[in-house]
mmCIF file of the C-alpha atoms, coordinates in Angstrom:
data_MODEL
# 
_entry.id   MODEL 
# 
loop_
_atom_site.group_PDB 
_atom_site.id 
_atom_site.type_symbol 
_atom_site.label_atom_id 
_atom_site.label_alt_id 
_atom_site.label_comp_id 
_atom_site.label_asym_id 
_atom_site.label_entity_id 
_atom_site.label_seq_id 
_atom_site.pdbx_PDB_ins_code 
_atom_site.Cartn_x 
_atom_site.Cartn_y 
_atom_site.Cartn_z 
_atom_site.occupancy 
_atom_site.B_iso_or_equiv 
_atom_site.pdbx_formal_charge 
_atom_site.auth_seq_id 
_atom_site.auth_comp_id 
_atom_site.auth_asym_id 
_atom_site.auth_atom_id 
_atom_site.pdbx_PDB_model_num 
ATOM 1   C CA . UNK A 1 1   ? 46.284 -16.802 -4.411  1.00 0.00 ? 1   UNK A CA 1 
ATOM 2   C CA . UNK A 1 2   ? 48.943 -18.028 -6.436  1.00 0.00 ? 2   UNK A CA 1 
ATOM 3   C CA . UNK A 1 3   ? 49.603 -15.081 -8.452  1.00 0.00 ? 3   UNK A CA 1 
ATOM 4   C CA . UNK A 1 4   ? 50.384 -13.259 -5.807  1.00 0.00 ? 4   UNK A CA 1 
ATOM 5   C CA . UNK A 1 5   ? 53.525 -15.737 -5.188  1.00 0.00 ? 5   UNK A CA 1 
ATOM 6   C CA . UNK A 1 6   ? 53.885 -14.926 -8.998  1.00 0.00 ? 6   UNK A CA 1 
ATOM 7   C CA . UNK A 1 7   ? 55.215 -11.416 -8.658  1.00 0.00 ? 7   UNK A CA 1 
ATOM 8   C CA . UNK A 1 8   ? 56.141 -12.086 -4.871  1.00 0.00 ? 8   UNK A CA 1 
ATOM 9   C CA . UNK A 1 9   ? 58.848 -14.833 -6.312  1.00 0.00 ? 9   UNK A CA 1 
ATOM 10  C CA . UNK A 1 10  ? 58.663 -15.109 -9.760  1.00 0.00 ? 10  UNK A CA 1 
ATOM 11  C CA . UNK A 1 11  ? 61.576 -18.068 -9.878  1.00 0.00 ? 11  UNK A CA 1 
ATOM 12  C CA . UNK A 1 12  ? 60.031 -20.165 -7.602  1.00 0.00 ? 12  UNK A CA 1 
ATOM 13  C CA . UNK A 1 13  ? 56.851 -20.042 -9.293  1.00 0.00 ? 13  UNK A CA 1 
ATOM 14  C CA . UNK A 1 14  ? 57.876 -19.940 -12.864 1.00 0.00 ? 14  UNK A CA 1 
ATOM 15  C CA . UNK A 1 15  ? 59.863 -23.381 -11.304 1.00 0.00 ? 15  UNK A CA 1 
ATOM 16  C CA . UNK A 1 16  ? 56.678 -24.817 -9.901  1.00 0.00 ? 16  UNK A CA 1 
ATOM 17  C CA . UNK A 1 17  ? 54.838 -23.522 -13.187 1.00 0.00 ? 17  UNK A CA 1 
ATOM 18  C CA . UNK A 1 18  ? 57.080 -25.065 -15.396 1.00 0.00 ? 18  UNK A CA 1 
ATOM 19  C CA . UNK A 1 19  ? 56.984 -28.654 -13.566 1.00 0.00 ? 19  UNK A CA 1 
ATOM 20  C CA . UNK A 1 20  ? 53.020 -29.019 -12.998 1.00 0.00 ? 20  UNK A CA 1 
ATOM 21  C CA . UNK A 1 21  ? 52.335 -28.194 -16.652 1.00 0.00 ? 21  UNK A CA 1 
ATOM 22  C CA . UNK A 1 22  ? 55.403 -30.386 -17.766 1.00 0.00 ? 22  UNK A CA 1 
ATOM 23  C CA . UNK A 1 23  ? 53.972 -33.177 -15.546 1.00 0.00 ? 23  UNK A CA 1 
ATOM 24  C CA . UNK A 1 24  ? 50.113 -32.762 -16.142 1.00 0.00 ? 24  UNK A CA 1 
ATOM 25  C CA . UNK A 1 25  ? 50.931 -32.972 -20.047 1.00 0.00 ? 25  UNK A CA 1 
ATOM 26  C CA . UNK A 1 26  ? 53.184 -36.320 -20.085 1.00 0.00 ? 26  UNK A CA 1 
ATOM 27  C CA . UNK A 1 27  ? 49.966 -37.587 -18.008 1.00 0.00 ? 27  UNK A CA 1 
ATOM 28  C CA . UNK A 1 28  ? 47.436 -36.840 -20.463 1.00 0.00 ? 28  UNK A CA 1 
ATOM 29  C CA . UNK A 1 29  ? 49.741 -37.908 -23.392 1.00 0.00 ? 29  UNK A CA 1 
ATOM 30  C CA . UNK A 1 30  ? 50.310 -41.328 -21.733 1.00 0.00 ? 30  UNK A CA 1 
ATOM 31  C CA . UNK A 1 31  ? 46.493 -41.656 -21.401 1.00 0.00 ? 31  UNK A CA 1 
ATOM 32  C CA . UNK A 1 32  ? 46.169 -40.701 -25.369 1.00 0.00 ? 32  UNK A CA 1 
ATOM 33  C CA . UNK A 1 33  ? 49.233 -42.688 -26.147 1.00 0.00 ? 33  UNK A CA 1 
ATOM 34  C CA . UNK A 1 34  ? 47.738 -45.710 -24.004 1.00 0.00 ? 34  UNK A CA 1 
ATOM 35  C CA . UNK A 1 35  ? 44.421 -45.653 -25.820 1.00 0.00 ? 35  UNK A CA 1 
ATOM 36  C CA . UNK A 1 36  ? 45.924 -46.311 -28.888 1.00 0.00 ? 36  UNK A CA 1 
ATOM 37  C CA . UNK A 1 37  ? 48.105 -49.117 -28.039 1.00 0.00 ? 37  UNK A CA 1 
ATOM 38  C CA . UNK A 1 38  ? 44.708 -50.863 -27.005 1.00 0.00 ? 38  UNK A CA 1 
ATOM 39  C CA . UNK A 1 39  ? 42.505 -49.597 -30.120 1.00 0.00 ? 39  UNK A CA 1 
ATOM 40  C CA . UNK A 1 40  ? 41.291 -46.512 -29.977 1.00 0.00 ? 40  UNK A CA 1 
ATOM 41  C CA . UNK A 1 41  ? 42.405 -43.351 -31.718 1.00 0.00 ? 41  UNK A CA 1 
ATOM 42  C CA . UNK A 1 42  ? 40.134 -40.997 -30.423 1.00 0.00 ? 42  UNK A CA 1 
ATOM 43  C CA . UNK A 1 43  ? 42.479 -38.712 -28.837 1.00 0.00 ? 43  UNK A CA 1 
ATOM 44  C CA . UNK A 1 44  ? 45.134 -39.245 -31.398 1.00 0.00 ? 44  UNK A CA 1 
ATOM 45  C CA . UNK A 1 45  ? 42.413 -38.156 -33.801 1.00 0.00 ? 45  UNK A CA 1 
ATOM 46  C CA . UNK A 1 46  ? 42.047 -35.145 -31.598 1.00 0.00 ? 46  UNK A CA 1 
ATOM 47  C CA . UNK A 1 47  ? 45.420 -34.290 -31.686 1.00 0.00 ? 47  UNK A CA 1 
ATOM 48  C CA . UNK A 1 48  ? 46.374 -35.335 -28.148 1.00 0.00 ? 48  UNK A CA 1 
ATOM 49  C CA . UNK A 1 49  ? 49.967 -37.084 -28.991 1.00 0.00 ? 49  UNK A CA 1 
ATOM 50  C CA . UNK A 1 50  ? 51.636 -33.793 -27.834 1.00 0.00 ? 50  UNK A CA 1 
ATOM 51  C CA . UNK A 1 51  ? 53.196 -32.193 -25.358 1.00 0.00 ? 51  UNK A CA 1 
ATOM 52  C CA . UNK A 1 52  ? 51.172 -28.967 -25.876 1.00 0.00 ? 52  UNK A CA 1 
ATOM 53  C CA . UNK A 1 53  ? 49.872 -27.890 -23.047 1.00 0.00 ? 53  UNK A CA 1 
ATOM 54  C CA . UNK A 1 54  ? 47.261 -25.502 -24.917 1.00 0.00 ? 54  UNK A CA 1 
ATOM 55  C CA . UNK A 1 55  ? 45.822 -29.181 -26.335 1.00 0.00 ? 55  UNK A CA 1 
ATOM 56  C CA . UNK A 1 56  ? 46.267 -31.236 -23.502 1.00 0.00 ? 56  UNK A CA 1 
ATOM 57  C CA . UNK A 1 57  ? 45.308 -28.174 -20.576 1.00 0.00 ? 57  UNK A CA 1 
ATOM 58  C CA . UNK A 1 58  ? 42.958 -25.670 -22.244 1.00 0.00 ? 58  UNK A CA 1 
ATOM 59  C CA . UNK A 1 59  ? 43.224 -22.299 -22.110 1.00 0.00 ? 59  UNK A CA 1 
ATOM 60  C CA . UNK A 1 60  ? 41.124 -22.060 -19.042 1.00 0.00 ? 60  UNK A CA 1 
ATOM 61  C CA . UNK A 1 61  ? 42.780 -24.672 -16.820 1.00 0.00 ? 61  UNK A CA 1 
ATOM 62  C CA . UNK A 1 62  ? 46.405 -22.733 -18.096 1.00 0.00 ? 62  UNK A CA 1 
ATOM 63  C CA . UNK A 1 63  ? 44.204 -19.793 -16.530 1.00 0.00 ? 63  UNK A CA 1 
ATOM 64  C CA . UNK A 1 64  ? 43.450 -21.759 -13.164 1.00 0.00 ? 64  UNK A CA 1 
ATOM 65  C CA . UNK A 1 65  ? 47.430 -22.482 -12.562 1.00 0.00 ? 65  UNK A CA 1 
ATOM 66  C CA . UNK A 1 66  ? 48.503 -18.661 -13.124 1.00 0.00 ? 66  UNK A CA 1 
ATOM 67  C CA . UNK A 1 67  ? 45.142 -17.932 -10.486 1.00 0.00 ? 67  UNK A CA 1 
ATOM 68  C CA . UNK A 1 68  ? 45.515 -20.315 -7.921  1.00 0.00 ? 68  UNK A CA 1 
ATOM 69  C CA . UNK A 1 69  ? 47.988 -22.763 -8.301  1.00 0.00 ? 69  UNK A CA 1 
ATOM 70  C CA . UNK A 1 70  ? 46.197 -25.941 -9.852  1.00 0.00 ? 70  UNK A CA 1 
ATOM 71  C CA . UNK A 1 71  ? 45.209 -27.234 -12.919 1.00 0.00 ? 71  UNK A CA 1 
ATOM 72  C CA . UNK A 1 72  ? 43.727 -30.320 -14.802 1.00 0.00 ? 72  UNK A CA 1 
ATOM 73  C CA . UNK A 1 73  ? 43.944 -31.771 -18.032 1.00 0.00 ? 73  UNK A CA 1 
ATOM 74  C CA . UNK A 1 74  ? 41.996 -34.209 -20.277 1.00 0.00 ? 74  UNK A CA 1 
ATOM 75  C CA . UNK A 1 75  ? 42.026 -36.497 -23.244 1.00 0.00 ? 75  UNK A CA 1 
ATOM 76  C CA . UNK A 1 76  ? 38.871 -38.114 -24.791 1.00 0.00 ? 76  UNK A CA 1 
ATOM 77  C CA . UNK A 1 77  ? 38.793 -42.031 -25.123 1.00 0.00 ? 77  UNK A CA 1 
ATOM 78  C CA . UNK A 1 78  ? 36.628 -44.595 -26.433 1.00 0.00 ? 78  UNK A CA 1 
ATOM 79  C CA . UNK A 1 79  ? 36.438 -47.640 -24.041 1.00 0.00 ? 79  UNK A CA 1 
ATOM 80  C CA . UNK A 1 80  ? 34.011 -49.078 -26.994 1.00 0.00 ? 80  UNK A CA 1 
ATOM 81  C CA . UNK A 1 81  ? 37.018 -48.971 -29.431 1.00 0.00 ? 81  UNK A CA 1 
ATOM 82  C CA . UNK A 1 82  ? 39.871 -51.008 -26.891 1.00 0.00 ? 82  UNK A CA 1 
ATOM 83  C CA . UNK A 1 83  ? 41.081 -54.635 -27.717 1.00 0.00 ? 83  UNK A CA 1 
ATOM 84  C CA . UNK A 1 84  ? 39.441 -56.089 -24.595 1.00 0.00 ? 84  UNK A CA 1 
ATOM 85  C CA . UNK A 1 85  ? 37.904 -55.725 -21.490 1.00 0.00 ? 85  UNK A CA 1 
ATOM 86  C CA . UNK A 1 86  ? 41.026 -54.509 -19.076 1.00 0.00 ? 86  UNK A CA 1 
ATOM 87  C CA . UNK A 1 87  ? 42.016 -52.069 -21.810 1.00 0.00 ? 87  UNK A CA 1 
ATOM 88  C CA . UNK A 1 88  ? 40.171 -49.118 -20.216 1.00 0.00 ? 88  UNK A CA 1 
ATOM 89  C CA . UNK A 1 89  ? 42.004 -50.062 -17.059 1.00 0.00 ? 89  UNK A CA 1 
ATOM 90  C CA . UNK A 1 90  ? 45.283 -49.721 -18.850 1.00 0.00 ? 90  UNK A CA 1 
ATOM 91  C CA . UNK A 1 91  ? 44.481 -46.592 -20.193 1.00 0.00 ? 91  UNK A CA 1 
ATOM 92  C CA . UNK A 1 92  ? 43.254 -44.961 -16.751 1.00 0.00 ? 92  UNK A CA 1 
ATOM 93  C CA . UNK A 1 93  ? 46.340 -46.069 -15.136 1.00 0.00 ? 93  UNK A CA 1 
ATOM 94  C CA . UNK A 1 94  ? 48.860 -45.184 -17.850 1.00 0.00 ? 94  UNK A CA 1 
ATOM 95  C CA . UNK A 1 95  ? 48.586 -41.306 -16.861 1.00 0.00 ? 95  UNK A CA 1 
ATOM 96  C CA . UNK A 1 96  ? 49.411 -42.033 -13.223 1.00 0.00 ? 96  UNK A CA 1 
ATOM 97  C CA . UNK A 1 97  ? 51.950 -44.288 -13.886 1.00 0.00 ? 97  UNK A CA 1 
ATOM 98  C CA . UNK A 1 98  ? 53.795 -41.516 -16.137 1.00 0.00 ? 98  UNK A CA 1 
ATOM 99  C CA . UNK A 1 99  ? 53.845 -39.425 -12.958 1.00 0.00 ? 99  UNK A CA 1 
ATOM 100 C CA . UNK A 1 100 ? 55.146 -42.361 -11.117 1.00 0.00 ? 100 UNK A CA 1 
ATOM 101 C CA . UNK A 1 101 ? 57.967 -42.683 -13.537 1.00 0.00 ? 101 UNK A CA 1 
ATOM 102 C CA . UNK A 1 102 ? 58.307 -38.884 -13.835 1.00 0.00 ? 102 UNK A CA 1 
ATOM 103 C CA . UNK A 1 103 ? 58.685 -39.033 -9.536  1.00 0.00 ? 103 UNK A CA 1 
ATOM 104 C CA . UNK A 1 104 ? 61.595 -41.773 -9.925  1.00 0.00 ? 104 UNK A CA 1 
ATOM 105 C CA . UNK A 1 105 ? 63.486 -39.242 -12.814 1.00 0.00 ? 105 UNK A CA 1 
ATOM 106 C CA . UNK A 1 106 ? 63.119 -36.279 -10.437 1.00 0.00 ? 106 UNK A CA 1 
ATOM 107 C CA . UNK A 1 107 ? 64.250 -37.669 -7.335  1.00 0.00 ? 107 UNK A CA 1 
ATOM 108 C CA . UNK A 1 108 ? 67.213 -39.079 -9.140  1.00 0.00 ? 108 UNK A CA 1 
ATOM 109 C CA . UNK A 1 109 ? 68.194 -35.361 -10.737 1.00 0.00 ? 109 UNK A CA 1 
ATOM 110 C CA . UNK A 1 110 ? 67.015 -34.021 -7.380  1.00 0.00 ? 110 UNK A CA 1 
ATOM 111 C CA . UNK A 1 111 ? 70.217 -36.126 -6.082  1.00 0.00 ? 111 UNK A CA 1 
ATOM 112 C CA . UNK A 1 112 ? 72.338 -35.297 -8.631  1.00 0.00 ? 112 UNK A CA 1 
ATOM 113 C CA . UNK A 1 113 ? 72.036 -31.651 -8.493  1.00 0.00 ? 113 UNK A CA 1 
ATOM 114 C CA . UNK A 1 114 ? 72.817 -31.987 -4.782  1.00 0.00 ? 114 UNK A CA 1 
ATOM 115 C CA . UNK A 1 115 ? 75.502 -33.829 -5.612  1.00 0.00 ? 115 UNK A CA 1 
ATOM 116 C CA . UNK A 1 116 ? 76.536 -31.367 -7.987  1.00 0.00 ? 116 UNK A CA 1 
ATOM 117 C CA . UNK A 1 117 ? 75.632 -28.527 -5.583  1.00 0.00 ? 117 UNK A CA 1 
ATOM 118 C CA . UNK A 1 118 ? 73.619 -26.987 -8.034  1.00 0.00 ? 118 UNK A CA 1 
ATOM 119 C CA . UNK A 1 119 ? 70.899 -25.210 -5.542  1.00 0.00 ? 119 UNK A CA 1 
ATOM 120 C CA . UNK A 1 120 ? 68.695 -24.237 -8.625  1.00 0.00 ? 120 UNK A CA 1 
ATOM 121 C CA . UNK A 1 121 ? 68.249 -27.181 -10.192 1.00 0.00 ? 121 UNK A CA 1 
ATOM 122 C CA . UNK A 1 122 ? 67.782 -29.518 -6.952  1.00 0.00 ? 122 UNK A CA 1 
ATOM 123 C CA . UNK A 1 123 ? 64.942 -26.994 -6.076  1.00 0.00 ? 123 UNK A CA 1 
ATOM 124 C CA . UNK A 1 124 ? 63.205 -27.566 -9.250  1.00 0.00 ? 124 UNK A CA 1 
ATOM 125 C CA . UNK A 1 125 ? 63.785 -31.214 -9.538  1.00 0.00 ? 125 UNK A CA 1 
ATOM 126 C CA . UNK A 1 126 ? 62.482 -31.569 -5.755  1.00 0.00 ? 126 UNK A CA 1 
ATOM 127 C CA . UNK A 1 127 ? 59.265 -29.937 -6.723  1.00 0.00 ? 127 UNK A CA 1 
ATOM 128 C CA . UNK A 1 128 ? 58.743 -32.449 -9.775  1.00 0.00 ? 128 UNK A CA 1 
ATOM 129 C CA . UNK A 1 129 ? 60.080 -35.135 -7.156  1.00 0.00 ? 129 UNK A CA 1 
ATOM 130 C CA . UNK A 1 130 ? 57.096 -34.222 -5.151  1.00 0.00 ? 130 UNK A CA 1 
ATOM 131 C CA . UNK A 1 131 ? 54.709 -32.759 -7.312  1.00 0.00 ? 131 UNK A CA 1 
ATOM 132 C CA . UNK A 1 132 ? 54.529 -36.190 -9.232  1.00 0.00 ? 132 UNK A CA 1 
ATOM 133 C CA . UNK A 1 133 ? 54.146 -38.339 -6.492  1.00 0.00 ? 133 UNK A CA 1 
ATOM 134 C CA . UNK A 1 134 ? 51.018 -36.229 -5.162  1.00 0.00 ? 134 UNK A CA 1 
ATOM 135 C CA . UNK A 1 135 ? 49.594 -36.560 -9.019  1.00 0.00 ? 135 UNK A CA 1 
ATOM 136 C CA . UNK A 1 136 ? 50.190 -39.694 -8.792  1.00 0.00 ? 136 UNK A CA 1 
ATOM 137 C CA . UNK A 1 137 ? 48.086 -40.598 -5.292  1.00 0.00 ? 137 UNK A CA 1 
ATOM 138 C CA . UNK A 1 138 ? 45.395 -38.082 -6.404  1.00 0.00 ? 138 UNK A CA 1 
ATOM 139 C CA . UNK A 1 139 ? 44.796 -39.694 -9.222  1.00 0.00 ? 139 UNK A CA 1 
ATOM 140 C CA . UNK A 1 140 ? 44.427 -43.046 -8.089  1.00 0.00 ? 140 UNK A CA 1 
ATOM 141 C CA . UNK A 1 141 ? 41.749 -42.346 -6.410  1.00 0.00 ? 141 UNK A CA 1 
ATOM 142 C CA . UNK A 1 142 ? 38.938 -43.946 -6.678  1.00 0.00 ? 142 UNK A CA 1 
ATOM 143 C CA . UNK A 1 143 ? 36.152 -41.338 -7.449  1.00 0.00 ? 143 UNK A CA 1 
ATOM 144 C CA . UNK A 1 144 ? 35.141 -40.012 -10.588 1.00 0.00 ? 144 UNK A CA 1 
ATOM 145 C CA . UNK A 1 145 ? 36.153 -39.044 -12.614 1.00 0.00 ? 145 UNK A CA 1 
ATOM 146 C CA . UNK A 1 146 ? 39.606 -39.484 -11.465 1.00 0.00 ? 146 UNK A CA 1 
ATOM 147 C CA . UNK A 1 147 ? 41.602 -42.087 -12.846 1.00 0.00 ? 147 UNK A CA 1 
ATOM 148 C CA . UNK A 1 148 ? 41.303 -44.623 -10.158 1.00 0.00 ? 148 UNK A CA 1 
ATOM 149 C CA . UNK A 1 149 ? 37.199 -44.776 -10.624 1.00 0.00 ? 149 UNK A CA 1 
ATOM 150 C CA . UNK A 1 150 ? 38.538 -46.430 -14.560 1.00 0.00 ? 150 UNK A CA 1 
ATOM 151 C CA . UNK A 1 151 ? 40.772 -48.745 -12.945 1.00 0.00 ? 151 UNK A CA 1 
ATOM 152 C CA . UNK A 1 152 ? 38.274 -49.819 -10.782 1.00 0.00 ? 152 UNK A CA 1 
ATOM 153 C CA . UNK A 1 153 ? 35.180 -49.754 -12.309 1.00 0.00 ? 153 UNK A CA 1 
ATOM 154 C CA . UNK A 1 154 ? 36.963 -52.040 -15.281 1.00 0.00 ? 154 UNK A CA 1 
ATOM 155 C CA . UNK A 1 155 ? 37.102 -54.889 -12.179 1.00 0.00 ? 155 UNK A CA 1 
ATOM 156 C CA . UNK A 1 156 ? 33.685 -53.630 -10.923 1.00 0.00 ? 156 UNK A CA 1 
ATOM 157 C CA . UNK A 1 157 ? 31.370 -52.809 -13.727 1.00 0.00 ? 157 UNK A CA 1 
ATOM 158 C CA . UNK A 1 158 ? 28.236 -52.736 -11.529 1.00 0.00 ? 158 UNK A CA 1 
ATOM 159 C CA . UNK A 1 159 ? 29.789 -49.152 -10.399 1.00 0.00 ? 159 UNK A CA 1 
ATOM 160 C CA . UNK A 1 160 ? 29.344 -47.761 -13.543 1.00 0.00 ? 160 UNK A CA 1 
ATOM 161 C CA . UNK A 1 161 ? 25.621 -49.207 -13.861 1.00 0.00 ? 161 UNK A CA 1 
ATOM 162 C CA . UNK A 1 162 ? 24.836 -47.779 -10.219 1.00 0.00 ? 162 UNK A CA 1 
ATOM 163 C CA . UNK A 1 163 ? 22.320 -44.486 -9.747  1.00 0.00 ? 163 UNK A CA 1 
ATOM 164 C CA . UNK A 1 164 ? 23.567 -41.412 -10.835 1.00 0.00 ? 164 UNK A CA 1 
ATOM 165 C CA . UNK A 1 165 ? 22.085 -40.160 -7.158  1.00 0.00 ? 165 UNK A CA 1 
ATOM 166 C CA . UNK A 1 166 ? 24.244 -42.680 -5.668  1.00 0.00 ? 166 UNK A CA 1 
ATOM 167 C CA . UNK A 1 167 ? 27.054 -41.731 -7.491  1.00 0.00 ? 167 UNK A CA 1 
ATOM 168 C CA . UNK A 1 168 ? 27.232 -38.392 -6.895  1.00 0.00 ? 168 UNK A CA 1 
ATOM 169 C CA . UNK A 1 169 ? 26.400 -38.907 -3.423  1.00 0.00 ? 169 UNK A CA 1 
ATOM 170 C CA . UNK A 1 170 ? 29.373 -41.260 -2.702  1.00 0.00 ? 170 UNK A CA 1 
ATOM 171 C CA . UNK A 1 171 ? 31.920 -38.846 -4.888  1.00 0.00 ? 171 UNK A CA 1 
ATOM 172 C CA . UNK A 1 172 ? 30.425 -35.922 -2.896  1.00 0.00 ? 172 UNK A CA 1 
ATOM 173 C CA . UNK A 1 173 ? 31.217 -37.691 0.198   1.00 0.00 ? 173 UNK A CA 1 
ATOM 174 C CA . UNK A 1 174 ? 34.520 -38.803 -0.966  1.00 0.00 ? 174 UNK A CA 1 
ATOM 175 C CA . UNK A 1 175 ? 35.823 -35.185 -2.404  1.00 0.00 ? 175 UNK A CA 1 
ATOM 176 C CA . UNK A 1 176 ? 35.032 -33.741 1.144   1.00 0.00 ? 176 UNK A CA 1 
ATOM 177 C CA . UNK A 1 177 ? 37.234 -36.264 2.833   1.00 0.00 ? 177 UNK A CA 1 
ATOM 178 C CA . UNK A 1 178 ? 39.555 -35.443 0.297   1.00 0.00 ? 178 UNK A CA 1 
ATOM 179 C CA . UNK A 1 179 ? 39.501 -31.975 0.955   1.00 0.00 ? 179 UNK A CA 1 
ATOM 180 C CA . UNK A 1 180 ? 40.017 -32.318 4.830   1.00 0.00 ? 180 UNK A CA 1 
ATOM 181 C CA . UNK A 1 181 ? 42.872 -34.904 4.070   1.00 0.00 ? 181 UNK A CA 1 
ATOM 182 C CA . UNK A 1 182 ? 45.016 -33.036 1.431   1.00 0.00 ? 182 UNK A CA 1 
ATOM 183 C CA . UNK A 1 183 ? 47.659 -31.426 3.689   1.00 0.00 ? 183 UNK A CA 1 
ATOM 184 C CA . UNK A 1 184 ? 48.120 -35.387 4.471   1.00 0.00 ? 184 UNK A CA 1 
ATOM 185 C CA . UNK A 1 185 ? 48.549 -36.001 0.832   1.00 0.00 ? 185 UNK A CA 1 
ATOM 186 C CA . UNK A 1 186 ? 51.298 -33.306 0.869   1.00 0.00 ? 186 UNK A CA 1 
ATOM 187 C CA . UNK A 1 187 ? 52.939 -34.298 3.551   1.00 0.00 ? 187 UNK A CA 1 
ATOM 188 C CA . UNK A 1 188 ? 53.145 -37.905 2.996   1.00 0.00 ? 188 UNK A CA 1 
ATOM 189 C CA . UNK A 1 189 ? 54.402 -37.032 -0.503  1.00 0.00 ? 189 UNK A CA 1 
ATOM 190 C CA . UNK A 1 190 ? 56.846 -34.627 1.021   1.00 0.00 ? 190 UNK A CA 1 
ATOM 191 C CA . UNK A 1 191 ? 58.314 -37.768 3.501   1.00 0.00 ? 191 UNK A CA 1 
ATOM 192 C CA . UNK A 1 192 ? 58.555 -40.243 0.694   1.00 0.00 ? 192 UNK A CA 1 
ATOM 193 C CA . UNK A 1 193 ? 60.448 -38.135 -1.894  1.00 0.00 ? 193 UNK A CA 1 
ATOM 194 C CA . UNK A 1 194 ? 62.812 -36.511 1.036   1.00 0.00 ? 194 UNK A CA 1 
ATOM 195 C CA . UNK A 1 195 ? 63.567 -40.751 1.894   1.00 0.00 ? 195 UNK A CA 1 
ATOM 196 C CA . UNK A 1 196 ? 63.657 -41.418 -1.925  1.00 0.00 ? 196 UNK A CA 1 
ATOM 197 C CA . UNK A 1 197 ? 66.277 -38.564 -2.562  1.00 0.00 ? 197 UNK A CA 1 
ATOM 198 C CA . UNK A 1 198 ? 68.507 -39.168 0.382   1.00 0.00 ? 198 UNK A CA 1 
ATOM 199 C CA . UNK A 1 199 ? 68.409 -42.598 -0.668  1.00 0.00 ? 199 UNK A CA 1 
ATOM 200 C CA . UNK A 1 200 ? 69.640 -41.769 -4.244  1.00 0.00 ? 200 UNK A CA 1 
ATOM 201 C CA . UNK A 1 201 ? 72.409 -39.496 -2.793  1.00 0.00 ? 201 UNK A CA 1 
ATOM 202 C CA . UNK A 1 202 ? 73.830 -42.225 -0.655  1.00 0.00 ? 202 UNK A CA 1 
ATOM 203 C CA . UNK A 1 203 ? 73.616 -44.412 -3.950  1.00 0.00 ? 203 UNK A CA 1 
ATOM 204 C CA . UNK A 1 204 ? 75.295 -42.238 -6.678  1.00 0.00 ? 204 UNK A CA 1 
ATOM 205 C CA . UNK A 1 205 ? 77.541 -39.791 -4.465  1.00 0.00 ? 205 UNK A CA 1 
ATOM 206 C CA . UNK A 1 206 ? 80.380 -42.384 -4.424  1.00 0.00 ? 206 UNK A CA 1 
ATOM 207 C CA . UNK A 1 207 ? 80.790 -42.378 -8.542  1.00 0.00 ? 207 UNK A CA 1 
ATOM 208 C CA . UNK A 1 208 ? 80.854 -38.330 -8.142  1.00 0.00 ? 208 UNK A CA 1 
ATOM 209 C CA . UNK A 1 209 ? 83.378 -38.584 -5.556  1.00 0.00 ? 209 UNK A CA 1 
# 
């Protein structure tokens, strides 16, 4: 349980705290922010242009991180209110795309605070490094109601007009590979951002020099 890292090491975990709710709120605002670039208010009308975690998390998914380490977060949207017909596929993909941005920023102050030899800070910024990058492959996923199933059910509509039997049947199927495959998720997330890192310490250690 991940409270039980809580009092074990609370500055690791108030770190790892501090990044996932940091990261899971610039994804939902990005999603709310997204939505009304193409139309629809609905979340900004709910109050979802924030940061605040208590409005984009909940109270009981802020309860889920202290518990055991993971938490969600989600914004309501309209697809009936967007300019056109990709909108809803701009929207899904705006959240994951924040974490894809939020990898590159982390793995860049990752390097610098090696550079710097700040041990602290490169151990925070390595989490967000990581952290980000497995938000972002877990949400492009393809399942609902992930983000990827509103990317590609804008290209595919007949997957939102399929059997709800079917549909649950196929995400069923889909979560349990999932769930037997997320140690791959972690480590392939763990590879990329240790390469992306090393990669921006060969690249900015000569102006520090």
């Amino acid at each position: 349980m991940f409270i039980r890292r809580l009092f074990e090491n609370p500055m690791d975990a108030s770190m790892y705290l501090l990044v996932v709710v940091f990261s899971i709120c610039v994804h939902e605002y990005m999603h709310a922010r997204a939505a009304l670039w193409q139309g629809d208010s609905t979340a900004a009308d709910h109050g979802h242009l924030t940061l605040n975690p208590l409005k984009q998390m909940g109270f009981f998914s802020l309860t889920m991180l202290l518990i055991i380490g993971l938490a969600f977060g989600s914004v309501p949207v309209n697809p009936s209110r967007m300019k056109h017909k990709y909108s809803n596929a701009i929207v899904s993909f705006a959240g994951p795309f924040a974490n894809l941005i939020l990898f590159f920023i982390f793995g860049l102050l990752t390097a610098l605070a090696i550079i710097k030899e700040n041990q602290n800070a490169s151990n925070m910024f390595a989490v967000g490094t990581q952290l980000n990058f497995v938000l972002f492959c877990f949400n492009m996923i393809p399942i609902p109601p992930l983000d990827g199933f509103g990317i590609v059910s804008t290209f595919f509509p007949q997957l939102r007009n399929s059997s709800s039997e079917l549909v649950n049947g196929l995400t069923f199927f889909l979560f349990m590979i999932l769930l037997f495959s997320f140690n791959v998720i972690f480590t392939i997330a763990r590879i990329v951002s240790n390469d992306f890192i090393i990669f921006s310490i060969n690249k900015l250690a000569p102006f520090f020099s």
